[in-house]
SERO-4910 file (N, C-alpha, C, O; in steps of 0.05 Angstrom, whole numbers):
BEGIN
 pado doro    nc1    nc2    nc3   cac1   cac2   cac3    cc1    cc2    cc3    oc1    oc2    oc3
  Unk    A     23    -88   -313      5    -68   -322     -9    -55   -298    -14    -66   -276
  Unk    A    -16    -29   -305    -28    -13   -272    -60    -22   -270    -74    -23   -291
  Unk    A    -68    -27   -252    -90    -22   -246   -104    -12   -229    -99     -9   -205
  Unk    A   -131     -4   -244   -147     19   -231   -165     16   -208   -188      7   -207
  Unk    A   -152     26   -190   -164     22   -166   -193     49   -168   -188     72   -175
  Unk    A   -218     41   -161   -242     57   -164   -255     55   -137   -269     36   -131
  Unk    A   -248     79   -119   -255     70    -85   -284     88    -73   -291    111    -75
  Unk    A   -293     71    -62   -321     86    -49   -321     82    -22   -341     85     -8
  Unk    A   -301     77    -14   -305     78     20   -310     45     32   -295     26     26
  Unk    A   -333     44     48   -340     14     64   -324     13     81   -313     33     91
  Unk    A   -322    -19     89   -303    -19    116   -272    -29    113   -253    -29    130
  Unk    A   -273    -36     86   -239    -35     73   -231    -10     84   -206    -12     89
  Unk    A   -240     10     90   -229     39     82   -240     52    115   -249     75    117
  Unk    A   -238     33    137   -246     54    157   -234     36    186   -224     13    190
  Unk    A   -240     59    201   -226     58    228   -239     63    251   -256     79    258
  Unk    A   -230     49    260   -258     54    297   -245     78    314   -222     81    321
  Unk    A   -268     95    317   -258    118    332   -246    113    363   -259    105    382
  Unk    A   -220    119    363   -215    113    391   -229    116    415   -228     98    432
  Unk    A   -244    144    418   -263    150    439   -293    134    443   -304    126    463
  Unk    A   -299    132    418   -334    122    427   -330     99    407   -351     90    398
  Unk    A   -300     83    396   -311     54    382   -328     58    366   -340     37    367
  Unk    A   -340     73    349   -356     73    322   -336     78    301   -318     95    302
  Unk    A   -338     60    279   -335     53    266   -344     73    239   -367     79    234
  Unk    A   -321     82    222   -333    102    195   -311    102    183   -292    100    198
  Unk    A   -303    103    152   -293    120    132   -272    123    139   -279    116    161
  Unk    A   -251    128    141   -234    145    151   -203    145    130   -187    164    128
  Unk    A   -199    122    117   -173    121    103   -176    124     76   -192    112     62
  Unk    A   -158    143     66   -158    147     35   -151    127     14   -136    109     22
  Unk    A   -158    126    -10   -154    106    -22   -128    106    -29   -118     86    -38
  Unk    A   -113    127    -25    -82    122    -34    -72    113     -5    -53     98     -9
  Unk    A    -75    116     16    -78    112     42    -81     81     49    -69     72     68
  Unk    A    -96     64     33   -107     34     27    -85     19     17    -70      2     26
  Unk    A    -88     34     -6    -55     24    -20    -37     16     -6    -23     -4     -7
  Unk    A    -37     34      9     -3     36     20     -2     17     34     21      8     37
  Unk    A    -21      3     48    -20    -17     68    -24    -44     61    -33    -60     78
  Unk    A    -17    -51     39    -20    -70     26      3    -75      7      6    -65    -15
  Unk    A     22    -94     21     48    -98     19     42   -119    -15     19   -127    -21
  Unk    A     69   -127    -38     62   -128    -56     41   -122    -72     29   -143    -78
  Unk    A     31   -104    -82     16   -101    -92     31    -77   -118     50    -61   -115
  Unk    A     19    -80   -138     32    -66   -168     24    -39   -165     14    -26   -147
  Unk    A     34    -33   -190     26     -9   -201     -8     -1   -192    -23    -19   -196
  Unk    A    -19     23   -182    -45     23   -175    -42     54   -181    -24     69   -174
  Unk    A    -74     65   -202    -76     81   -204   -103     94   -188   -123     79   -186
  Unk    A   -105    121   -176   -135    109   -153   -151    135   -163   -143    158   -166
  Unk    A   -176    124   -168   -210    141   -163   -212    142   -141   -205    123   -127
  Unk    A   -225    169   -130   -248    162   -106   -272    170   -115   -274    194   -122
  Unk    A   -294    154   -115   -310    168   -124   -331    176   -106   -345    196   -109
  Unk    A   -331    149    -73   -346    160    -52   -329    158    -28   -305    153    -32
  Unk    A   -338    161     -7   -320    156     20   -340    154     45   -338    166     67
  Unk    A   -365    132     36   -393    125     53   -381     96     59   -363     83     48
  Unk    A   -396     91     79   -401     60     87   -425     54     62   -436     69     45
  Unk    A   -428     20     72   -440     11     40   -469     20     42   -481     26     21
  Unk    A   -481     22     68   -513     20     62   -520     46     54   -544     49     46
  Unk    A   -504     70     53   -506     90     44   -495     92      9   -497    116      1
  Unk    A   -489     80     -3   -485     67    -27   -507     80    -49   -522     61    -55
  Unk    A   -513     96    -59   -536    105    -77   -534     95   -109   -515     97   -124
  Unk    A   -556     87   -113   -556     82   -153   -545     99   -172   -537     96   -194
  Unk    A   -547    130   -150   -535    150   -170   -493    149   -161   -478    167   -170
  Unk    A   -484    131   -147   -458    124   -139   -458    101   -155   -437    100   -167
  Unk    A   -473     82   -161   -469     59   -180   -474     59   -212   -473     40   -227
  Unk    A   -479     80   -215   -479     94   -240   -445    106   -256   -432    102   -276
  Unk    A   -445    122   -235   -422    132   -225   -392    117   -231   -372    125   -242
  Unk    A   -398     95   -218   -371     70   -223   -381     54   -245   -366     37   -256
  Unk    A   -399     57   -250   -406     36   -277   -386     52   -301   -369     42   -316
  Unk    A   -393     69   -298   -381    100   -326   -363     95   -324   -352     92   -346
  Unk    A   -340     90   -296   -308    103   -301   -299     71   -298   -275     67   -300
  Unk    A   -318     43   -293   -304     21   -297   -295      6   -322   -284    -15   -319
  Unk    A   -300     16   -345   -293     14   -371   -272     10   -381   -259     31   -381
  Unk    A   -255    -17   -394   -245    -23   -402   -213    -21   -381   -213     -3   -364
  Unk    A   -191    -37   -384   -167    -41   -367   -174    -64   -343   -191    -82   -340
  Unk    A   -155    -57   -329   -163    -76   -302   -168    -63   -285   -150    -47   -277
  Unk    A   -201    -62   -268   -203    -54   -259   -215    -59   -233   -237    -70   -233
  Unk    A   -202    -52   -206   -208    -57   -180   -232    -35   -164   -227    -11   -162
  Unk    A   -254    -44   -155   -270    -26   -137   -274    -34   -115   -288    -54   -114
  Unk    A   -265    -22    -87   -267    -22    -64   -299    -20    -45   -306      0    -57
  Unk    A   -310    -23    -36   -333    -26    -26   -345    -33      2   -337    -52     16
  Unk    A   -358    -22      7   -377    -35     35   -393    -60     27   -410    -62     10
  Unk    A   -386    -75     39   -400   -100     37   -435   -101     35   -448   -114     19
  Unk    A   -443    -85     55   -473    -82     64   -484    -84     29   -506    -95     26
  Unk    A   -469    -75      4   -480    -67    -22   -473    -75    -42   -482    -73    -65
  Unk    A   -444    -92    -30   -426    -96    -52   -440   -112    -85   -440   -108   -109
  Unk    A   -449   -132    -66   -462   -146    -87   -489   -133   -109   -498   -141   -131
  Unk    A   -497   -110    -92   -518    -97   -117   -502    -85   -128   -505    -91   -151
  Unk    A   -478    -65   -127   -461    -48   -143   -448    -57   -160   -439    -45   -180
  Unk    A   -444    -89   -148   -427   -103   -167   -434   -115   -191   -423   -119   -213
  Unk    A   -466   -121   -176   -492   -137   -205   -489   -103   -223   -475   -102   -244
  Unk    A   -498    -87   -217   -503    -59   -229   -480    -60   -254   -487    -54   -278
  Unk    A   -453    -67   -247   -434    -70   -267   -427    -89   -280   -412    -85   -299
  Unk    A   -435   -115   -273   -446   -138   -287   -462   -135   -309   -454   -148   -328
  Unk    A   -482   -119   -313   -506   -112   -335   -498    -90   -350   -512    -82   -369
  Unk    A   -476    -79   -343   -469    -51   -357   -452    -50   -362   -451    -34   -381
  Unk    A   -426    -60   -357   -397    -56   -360   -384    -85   -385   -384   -108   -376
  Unk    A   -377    -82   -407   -371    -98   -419   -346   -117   -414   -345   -140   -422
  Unk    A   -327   -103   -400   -294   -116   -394   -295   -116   -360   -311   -101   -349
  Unk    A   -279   -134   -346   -277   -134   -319   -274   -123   -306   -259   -103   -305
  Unk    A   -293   -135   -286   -289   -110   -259   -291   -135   -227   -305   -153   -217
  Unk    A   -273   -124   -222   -262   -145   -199   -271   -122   -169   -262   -100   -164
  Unk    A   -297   -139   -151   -296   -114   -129   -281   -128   -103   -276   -152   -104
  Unk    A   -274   -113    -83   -268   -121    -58   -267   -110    -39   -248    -94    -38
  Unk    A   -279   -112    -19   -288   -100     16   -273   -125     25   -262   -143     12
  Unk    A   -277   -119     55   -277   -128     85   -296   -133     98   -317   -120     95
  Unk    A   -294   -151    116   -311   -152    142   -293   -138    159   -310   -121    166
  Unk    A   -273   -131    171   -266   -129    186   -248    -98    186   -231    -94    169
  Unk    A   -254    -75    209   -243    -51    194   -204    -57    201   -192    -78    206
  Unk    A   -196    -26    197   -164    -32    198   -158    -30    227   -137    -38    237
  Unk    A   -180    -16    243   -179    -21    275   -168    -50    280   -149    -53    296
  Unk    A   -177    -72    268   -178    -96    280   -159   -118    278   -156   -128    256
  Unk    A   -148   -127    295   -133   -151    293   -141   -172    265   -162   -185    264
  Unk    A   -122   -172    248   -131   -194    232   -147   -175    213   -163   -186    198
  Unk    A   -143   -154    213   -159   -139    191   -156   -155    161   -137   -165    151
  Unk    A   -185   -153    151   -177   -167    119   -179   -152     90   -178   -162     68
  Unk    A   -182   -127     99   -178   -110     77   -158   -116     58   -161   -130     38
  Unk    A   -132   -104     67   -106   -103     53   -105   -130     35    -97   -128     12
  Unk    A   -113   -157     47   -108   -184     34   -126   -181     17   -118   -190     -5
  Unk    A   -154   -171     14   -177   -176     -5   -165   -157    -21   -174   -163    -43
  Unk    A   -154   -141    -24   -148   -113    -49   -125   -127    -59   -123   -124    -83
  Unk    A   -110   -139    -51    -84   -162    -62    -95   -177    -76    -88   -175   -100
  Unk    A   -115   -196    -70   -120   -218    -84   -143   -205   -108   -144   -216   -129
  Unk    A   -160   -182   -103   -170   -167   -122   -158   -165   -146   -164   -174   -168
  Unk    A   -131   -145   -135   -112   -139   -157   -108   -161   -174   -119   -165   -195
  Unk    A    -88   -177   -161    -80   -208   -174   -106   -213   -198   -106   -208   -222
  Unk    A   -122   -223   -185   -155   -229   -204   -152   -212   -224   -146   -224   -244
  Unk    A   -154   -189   -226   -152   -164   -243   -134   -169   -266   -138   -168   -291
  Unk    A   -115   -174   -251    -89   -184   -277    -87   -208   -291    -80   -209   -314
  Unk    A    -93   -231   -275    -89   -247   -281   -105   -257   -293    -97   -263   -316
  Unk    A   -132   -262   -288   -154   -275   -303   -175   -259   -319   -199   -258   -314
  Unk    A   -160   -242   -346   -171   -236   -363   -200   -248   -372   -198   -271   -381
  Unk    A   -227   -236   -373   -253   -253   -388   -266   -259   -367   -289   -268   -371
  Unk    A   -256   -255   -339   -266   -270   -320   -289   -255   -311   -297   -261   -289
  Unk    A   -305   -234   -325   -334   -204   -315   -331   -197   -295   -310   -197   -282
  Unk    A   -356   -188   -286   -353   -173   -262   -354   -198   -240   -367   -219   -243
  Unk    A   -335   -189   -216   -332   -214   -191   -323   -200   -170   -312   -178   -170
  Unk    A   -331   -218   -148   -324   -200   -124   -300   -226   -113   -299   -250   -115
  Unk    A   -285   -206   -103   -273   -226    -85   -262   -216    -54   -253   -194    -47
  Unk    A   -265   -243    -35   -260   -228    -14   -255   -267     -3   -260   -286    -17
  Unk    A   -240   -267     32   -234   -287     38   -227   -305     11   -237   -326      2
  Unk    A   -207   -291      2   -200   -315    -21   -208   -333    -46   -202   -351    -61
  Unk    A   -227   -315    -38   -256   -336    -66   -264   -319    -84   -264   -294    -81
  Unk    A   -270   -330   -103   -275   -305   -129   -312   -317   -135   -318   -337   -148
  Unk    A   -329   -302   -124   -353   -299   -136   -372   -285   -163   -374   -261   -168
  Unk    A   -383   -302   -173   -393   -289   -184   -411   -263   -189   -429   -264   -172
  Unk    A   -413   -246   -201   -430   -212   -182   -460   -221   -173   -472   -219   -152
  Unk    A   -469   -233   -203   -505   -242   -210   -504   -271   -179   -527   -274   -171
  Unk    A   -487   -286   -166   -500   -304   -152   -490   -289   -119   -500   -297    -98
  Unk    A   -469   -268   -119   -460   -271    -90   -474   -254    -83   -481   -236    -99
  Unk    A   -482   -257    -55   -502   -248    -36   -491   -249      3   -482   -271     12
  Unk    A   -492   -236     14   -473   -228     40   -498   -254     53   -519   -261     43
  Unk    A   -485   -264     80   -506   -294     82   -488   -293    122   -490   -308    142
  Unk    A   -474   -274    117   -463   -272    151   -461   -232    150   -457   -217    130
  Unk    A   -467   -225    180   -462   -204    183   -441   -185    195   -437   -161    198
  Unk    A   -424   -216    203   -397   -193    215   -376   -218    203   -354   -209    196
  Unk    A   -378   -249    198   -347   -262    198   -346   -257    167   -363   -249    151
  Unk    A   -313   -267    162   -298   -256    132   -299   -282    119   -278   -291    110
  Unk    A   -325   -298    115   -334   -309     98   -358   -310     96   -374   -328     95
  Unk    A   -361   -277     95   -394   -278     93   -399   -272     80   -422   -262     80
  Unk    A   -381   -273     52   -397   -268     13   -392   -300      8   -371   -313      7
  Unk    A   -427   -308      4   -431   -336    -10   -441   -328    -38   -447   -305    -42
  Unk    A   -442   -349    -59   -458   -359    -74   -481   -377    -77   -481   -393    -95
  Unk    A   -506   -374    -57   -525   -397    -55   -529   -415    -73   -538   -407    -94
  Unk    A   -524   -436    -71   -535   -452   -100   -520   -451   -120   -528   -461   -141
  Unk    A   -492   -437   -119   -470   -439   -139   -442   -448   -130   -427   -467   -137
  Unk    A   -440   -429   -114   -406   -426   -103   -393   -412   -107   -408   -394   -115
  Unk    A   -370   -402   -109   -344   -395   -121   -344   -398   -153   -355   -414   -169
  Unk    A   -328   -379   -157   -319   -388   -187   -296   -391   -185   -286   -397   -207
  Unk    A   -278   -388   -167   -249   -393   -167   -234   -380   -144   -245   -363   -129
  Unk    A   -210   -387   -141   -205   -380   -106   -172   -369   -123   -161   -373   -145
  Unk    A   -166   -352    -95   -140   -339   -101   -127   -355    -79   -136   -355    -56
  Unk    A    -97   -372    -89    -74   -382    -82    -55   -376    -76    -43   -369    -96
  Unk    A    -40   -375    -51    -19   -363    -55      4   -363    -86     18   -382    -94
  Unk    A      1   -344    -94     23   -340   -121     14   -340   -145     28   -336   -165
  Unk    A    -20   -345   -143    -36   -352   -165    -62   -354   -158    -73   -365   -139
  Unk    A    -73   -340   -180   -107   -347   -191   -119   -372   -206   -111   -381   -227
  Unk    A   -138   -379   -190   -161   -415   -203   -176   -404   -208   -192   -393   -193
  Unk    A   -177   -405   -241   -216   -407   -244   -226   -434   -246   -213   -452   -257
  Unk    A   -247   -438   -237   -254   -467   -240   -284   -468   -258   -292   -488   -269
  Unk    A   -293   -450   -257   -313   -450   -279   -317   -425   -298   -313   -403   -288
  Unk    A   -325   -427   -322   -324   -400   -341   -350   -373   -332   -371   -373   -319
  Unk    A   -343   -365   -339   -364   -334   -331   -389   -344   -346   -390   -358   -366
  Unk    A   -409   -332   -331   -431   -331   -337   -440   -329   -361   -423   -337   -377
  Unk    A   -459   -322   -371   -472   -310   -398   -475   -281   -397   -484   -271   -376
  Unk    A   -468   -265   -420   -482   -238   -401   -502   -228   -420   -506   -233   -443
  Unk    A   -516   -209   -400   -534   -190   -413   -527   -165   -404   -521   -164   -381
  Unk    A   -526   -135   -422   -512   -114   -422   -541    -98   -436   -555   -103   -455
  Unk    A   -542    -75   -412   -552    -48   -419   -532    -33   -420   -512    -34   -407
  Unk    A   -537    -19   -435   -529     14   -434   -527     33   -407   -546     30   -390
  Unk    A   -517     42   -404   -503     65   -375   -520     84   -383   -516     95   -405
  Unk    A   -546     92   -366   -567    107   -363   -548    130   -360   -524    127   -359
  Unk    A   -566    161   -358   -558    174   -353   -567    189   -326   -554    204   -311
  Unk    A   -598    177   -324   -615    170   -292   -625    150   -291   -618    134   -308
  Unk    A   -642    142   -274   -651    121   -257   -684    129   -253   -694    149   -242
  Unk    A   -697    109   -263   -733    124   -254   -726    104   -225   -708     88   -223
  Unk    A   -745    112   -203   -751    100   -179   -775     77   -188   -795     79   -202
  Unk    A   -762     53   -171   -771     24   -172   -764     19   -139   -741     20   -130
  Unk    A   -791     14   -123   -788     14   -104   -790    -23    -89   -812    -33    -94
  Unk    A   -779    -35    -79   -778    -67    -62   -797    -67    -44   -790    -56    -23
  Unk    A   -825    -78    -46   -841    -93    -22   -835   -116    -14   -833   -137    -27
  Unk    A   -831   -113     11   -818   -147     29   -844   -152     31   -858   -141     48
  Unk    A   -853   -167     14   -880   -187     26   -881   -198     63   -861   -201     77
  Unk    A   -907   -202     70   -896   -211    103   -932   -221    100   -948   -212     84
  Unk    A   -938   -242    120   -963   -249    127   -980   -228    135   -972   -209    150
  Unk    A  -1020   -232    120  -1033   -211    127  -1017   -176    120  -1017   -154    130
  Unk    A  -1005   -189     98   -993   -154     94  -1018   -135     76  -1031   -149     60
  Unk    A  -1023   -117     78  -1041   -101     84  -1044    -93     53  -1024    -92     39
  Unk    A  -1077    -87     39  -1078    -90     14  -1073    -75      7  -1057    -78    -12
  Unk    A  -1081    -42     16  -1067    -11     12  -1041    -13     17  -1031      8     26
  Unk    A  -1023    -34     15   -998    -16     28   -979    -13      0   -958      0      0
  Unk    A   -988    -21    -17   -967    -30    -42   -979      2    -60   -964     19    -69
  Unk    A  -1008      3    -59  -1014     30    -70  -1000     60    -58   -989     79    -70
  Unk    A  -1006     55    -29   -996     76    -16   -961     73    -33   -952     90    -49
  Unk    A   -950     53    -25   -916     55    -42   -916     69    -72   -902     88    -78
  Unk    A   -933     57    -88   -926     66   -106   -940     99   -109   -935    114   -128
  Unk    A   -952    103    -93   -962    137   -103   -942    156    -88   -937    178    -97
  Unk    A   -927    141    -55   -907    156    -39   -877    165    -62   -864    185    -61
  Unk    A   -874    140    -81   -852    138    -94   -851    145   -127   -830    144   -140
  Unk    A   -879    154   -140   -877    154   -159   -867    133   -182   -854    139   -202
  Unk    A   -877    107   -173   -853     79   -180   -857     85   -208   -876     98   -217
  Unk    A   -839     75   -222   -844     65   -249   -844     38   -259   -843     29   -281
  Unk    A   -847     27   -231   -849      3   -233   -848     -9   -212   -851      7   -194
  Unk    A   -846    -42   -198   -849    -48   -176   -836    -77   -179   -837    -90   -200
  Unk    A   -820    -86   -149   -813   -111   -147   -818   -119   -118   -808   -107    -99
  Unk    A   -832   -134   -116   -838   -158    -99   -815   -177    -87   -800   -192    -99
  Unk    A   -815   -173    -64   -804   -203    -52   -824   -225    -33   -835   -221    -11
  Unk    A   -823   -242    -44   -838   -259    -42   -818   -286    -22   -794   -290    -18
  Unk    A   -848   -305    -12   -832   -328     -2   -825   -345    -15   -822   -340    -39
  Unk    A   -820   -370     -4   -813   -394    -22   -811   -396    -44   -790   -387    -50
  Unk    A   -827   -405    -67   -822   -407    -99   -824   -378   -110   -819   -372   -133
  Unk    A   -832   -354    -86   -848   -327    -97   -875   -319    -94   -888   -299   -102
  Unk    A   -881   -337    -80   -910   -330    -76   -917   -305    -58   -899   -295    -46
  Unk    A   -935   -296    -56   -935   -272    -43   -978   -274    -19   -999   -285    -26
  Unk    A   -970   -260      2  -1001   -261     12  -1020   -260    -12  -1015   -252    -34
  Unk    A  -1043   -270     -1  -1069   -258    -29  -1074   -231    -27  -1082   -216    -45
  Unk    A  -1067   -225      0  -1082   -196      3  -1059   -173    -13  -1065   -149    -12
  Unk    A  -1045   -177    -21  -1024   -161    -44  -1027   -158    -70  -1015   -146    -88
  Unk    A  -1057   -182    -66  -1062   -176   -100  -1080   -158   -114  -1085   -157   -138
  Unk    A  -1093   -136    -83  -1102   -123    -97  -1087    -94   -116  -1092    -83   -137
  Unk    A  -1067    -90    -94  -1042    -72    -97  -1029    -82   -137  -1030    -68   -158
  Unk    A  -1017   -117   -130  -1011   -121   -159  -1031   -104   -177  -1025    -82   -185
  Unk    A  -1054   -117   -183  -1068   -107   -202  -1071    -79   -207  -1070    -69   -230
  Unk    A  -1077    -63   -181  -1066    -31   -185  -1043    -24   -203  -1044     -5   -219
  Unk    A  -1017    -43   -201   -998    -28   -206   -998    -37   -239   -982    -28   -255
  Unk    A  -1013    -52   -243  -1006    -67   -272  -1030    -51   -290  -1026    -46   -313
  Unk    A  -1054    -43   -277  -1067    -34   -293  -1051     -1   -295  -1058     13   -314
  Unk    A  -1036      6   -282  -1026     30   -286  -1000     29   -319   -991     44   -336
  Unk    A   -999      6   -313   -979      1   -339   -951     -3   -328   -930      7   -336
  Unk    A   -955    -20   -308   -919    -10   -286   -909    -39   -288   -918    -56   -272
  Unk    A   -891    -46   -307   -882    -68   -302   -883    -73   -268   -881    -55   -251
  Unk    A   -886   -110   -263   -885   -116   -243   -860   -144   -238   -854   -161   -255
  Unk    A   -855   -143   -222   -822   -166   -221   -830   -184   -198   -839   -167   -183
  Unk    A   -833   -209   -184   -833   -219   -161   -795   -238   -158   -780   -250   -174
  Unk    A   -793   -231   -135   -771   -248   -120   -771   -269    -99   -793   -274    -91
  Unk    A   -755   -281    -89   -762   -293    -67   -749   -283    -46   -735   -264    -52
  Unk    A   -749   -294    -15   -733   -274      4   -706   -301      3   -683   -296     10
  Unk    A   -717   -335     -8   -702   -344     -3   -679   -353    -18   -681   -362    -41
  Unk    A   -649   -350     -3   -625   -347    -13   -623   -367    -46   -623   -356    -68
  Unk    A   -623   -386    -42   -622   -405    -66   -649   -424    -74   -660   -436    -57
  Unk    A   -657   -425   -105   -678   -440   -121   -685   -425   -134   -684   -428   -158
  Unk    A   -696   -399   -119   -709   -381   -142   -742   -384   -142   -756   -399   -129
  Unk    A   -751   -363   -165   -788   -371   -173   -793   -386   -184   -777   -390   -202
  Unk    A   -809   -398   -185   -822   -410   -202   -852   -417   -197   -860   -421   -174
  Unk    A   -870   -419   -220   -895   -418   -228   -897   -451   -220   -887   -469   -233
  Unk    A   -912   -455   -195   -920   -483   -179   -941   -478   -176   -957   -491   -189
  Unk    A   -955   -449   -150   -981   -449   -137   -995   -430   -150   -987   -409   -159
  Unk    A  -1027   -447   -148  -1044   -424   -156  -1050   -418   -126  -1036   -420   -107
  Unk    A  -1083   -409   -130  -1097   -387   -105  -1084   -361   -106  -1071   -353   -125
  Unk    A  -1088   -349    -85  -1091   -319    -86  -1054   -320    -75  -1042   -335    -59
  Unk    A  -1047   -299    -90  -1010   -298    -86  -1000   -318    -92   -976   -319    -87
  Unk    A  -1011   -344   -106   -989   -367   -117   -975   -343   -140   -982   -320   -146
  Unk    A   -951   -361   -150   -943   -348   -173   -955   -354   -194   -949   -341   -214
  Unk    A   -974   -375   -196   -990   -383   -223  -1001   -358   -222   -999   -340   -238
  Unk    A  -1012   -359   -205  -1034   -329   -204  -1021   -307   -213  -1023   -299   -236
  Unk    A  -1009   -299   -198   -987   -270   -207   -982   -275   -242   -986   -258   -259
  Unk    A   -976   -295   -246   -970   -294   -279   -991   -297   -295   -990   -293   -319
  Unk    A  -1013   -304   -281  -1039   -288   -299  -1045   -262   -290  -1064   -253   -302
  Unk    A  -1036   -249   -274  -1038   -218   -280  -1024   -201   -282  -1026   -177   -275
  Unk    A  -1000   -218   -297   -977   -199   -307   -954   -210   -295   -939   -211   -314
  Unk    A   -945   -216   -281   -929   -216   -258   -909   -221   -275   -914   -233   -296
  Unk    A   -879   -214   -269   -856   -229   -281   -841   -238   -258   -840   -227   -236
  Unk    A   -827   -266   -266   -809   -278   -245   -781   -272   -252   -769   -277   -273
  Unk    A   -771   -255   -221   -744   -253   -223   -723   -272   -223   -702   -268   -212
  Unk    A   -728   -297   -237   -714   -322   -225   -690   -336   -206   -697   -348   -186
  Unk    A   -675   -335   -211   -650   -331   -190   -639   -306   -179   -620   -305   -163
  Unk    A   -654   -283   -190   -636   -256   -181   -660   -250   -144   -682   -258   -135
  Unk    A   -636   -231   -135   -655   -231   -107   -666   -206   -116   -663   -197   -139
  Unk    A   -683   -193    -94   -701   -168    -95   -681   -151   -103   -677   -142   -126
  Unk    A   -672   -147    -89   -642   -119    -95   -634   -121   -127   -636   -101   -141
  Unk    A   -625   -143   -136   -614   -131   -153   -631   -140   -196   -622   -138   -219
  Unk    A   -666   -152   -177   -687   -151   -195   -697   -127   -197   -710   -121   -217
  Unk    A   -691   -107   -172   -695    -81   -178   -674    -63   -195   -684    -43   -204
  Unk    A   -655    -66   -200   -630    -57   -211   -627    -60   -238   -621    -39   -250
  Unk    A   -630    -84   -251   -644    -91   -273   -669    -76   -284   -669    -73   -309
  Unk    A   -696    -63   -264   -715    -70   -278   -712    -32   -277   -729    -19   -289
  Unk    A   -692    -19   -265   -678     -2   -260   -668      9   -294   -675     28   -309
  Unk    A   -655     -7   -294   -633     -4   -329   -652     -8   -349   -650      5   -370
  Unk    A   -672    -26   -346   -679    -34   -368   -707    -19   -368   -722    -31   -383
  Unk    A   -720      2   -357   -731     18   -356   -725     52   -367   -740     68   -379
  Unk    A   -699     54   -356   -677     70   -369   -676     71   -394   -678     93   -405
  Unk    A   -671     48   -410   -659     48   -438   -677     40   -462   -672     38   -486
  Unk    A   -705     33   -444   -727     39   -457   -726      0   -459   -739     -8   -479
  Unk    A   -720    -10   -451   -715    -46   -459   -729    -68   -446   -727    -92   -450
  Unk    A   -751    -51   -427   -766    -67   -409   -780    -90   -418   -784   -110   -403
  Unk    A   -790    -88   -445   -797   -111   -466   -781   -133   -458   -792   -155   -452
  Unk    A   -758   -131   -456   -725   -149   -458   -735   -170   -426   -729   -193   -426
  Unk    A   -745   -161   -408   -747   -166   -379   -743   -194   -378   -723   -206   -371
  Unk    A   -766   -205   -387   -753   -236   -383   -739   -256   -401   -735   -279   -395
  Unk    A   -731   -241   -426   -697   -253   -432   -676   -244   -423   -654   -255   -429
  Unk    A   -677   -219   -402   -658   -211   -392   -659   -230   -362   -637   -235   -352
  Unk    A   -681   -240   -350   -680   -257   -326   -671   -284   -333   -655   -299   -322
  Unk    A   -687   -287   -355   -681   -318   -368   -640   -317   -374   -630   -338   -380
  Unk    A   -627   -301   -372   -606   -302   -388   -581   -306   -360   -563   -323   -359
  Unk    A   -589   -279   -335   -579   -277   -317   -585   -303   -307   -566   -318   -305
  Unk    A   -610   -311   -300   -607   -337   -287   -592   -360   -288   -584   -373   -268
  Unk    A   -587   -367   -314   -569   -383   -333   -541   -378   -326   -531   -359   -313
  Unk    A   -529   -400   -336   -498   -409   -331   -482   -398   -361   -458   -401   -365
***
């Protein structure tokens, strides 16, 4: 059966300029194909032709719409993969298998061509299996993988999970069943929900100043350890809650998640007496993405059975 290749560029899809060695965009997605010996029937979208950090919500919108039903493959910059990929995790009912590179087609050992092979394969083979990324051989889940290296080709982990199954020569392993899901509806826009990286002594105006620069309709927090955040952010929280703006906290750290341990000023006890919701296992990126959709479709009520659900196995 064909499958749908849906391409946005990244570093699967690019080439180092001979003269000045920078690195961009450069190969077409039928162009991709071609270089990627066995591989089936492939039918191709392009829908962008950016590297990933250039990646926009209104581009993940975009591939959410045309990933609908069949088997379907999306190409990607790594720098995002994993929020574009959660984005279709929460929205897309039938699978969606993504796959980038670390390494462009300039390079010895390039690993594009092998990650869009073993994509494909995944695609076909392991019907039920949601949205997953796969790359160096491993099939991640969208909701746990998170990039954890910045240049080697095993730098999509699962903190605190793993893999859900690895591609074999000649064959696909799943080794554990898909997640649980939770599914919004495919917005037609996006209100702005802007990410404060919490940091020591961070400044009490700075969260107001954000939300009046951005017009938020809401706000997410990244926080340290369990989620906690400085005290001095709490005067900002309460700004944003008396405005009526849902509020989300995260942690910055890779695996455990929030949880309600510390009081004082920025424990999360605290925060959850003034509203606060814990993004539990999801990171900042893609507690914004969520609170994104479910702001959209009017479901924000839903927020923490939709965290409670994602977090879950």
């Amino acid at each position: 059966m064909t499958v749908r290749l849906i391409a946005t560029g990244g570093t699967i899809a690019s080439l180092a300029d001979p003269e000045t060695g920078a690195v961009r965009p450069a190969v077409s997605a039928e162009d991709l194909v071609a270089t990627v010996p066995g591989l089936g029937p492939v039918e191709v979208e392009e829908v962008a032709h950016v590297n990933g950090w250039n990646v926009t919500p209104e581009t993940m919108l975009e591939v959410a719409r045309r990933a609908s039903g069949g088997r379907v493959v999306v190409t990607h910059g790594t720098d995002t993969i994993e929020e574009t990929a959660f984005f279709c995790d929460v929205t897309v009912e039938s699978d969606v298998v993504f796959a980038g590179a670390m390494r462009n087609g300039s390079e010895v050992s390039a690993d594009g061509p092998r990650n869009l092979l073993c994509a494909s394969q995944v695609a076909e083979a392991a019907p039920g299996v949601g949205t997953v990324l796969v790359l160096n051989d491993e099939i991640h889940a969208a909701r746990w993988a998170r990039k954890q290296d910045s240049s080697r080709v095993h730098a999509l982990q699962s903190p605190g999970h793993g893999p859900v199954g690895i591609v074999v020569p000649g064959s696909v392993r799943i080794d554990l069943p898909p997640p649980r899901r939770f599914l919004v509806p495919v917005p037609d826009t996006l209100p702005p929900v802007p990410v404060v990286q919490t940091y020591t002594g961070i400044e009490e105006h700075l969260i107001e100043t954000v939300l009046d620069a951005t017009g938020a309709a809401g706000l997410v927090l990244e926080g340290t350890g369990l989620g906690n955040v400085p005290g001095s952010a709490e005067r900002g929280i309460r700004l944003a809650v008396e405005r009526g703006l849902p509020v989300v906290n995260a942690t910055r750290v890779p695996s455990g998640g929030v949880h309600a341990v510390y009081g004082g000023p920025g424990g999360v006890v605290t925060q959850r007496e003034l509203g606060v919701i814990g993004a539990g296992h999801l990171s900042a990126a893609k507690a914004r993405l969520l609170l994104m959709l479910l702001l959209a479709s009017g479901r924000v009520d839903r927020l923490e059975e939709a965290v409670g659900t994602l977090s879950g196995w």
